[in-house]
C-alpha positions as CSV (number, residue, x, y, z in Angstrom):
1,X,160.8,138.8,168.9
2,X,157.1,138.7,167.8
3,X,156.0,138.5,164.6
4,X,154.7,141.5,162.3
5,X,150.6,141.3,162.0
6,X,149.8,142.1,158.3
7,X,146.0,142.8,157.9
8,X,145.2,142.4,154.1
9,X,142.7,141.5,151.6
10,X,142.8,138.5,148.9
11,X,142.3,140.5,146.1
12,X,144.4,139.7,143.0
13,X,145.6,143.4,142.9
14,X,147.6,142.4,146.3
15,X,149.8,139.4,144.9
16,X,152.3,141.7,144.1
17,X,152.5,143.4,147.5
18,X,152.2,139.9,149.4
19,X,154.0,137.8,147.7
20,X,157.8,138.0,149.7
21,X,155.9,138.0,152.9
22,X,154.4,135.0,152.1
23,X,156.8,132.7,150.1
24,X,159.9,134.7,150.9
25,X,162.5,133.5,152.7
26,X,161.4,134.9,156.2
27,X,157.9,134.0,155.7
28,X,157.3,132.7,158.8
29,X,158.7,136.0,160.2
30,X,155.3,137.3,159.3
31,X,151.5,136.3,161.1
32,X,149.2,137.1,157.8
33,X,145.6,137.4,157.7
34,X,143.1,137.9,154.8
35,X,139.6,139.9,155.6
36,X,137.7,142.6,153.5
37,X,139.4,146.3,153.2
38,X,137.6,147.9,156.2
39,X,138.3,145.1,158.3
40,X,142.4,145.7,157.6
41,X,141.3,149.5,158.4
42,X,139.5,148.5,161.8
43,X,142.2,145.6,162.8
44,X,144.6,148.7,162.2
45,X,142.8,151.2,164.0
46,X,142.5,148.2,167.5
47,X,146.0,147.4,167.2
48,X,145.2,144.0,166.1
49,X,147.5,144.6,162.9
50,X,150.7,146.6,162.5
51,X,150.5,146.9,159.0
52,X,147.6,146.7,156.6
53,X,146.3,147.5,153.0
54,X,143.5,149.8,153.6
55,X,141.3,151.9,151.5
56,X,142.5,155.5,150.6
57,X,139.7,157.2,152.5
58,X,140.7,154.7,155.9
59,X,144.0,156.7,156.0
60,X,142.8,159.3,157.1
61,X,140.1,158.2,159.8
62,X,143.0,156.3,161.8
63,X,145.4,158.8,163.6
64,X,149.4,158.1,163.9
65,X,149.3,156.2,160.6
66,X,152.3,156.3,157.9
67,X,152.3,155.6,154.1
68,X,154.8,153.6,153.0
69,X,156.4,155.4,150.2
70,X,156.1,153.7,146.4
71,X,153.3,151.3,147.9
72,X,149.8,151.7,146.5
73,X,147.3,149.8,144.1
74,X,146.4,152.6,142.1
75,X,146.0,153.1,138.1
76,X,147.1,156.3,135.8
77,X,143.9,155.6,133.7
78,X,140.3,154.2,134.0
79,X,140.1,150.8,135.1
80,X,136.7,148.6,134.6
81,X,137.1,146.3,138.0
82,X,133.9,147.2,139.7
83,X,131.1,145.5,139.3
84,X,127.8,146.8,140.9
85,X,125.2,144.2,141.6
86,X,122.0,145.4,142.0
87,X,118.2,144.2,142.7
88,X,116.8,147.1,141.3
89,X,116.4,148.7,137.9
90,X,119.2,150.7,136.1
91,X,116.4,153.6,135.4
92,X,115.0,153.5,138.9
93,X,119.1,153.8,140.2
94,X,120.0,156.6,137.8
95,X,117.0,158.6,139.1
96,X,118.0,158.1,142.4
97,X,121.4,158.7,141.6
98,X,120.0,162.0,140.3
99,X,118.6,162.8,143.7
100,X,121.6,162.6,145.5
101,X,123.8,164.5,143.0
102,X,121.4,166.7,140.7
C-alpha cells in the first residue's frame, strides 16, 4: 500500500493540523513535505500530492478537489499576522494603492 503524499507548509498555524501525521502512531504511514502555499496548490494540481493545505483562492483553480469538513486555518475576528515588507515609501504605496482601487 503506498503512502499518502501530504503537500503542506511550515507555518506555525499548521501544527495543529500536522501534528498526528507526524508524531502519531502511523507516522510513517504518511510521506510529508514542507514548501510555500502555492507550491502545495501546484503539487496538488500535478498529482504530486494527495492532500494539501492550500490557500482559499487555490480551491477553486484546481478541478475534482474536496474540502475536508471542520479543517481550515481561519479566524472569526481580525488577526495582525501579515507583515508587508516593502522598499518603497508608505505614501508613494498608498497612492498607488489608490490607483488601483480609487
Amino acid at each position: 500500500m503506498s503512502r499518502l503524499r501530504i503537500s503542506t507548509i511550515s507555518f506555525l498555524n499548521t501544527v495543529p493540523l500536522m501534528w498526528d501525521f507526524e508524531h502519531g502512531p502511523r507516522g510513517s504511514d504518511f510521506n510529508v513535505s514542507y514548501t510555500v502555499p502555492s507550491a502545495c496548490a501546484a503539487e496538488l494540481l500535478s498529482g504530486a500530492a494527495d492532500i494539501g493545505i492550500i490557500p482559499a483562492a487555490a480551491y477553486a483553480q484546481i478541478p475534482d478537489l474536496a474540502i475536508i469538513p471542520g479543517v481550515a486555518i481561519a479566524a472569526r475576528r481580525a488577526v495582525r499576522s501579515i507583515l508587508l515588507v516593502s522598499k518603497v515609501p508608505l505614501e508613494r504605496f498608498r497612492r498607488w494603492l489608490w490607483t488601483l482601487h480609487p
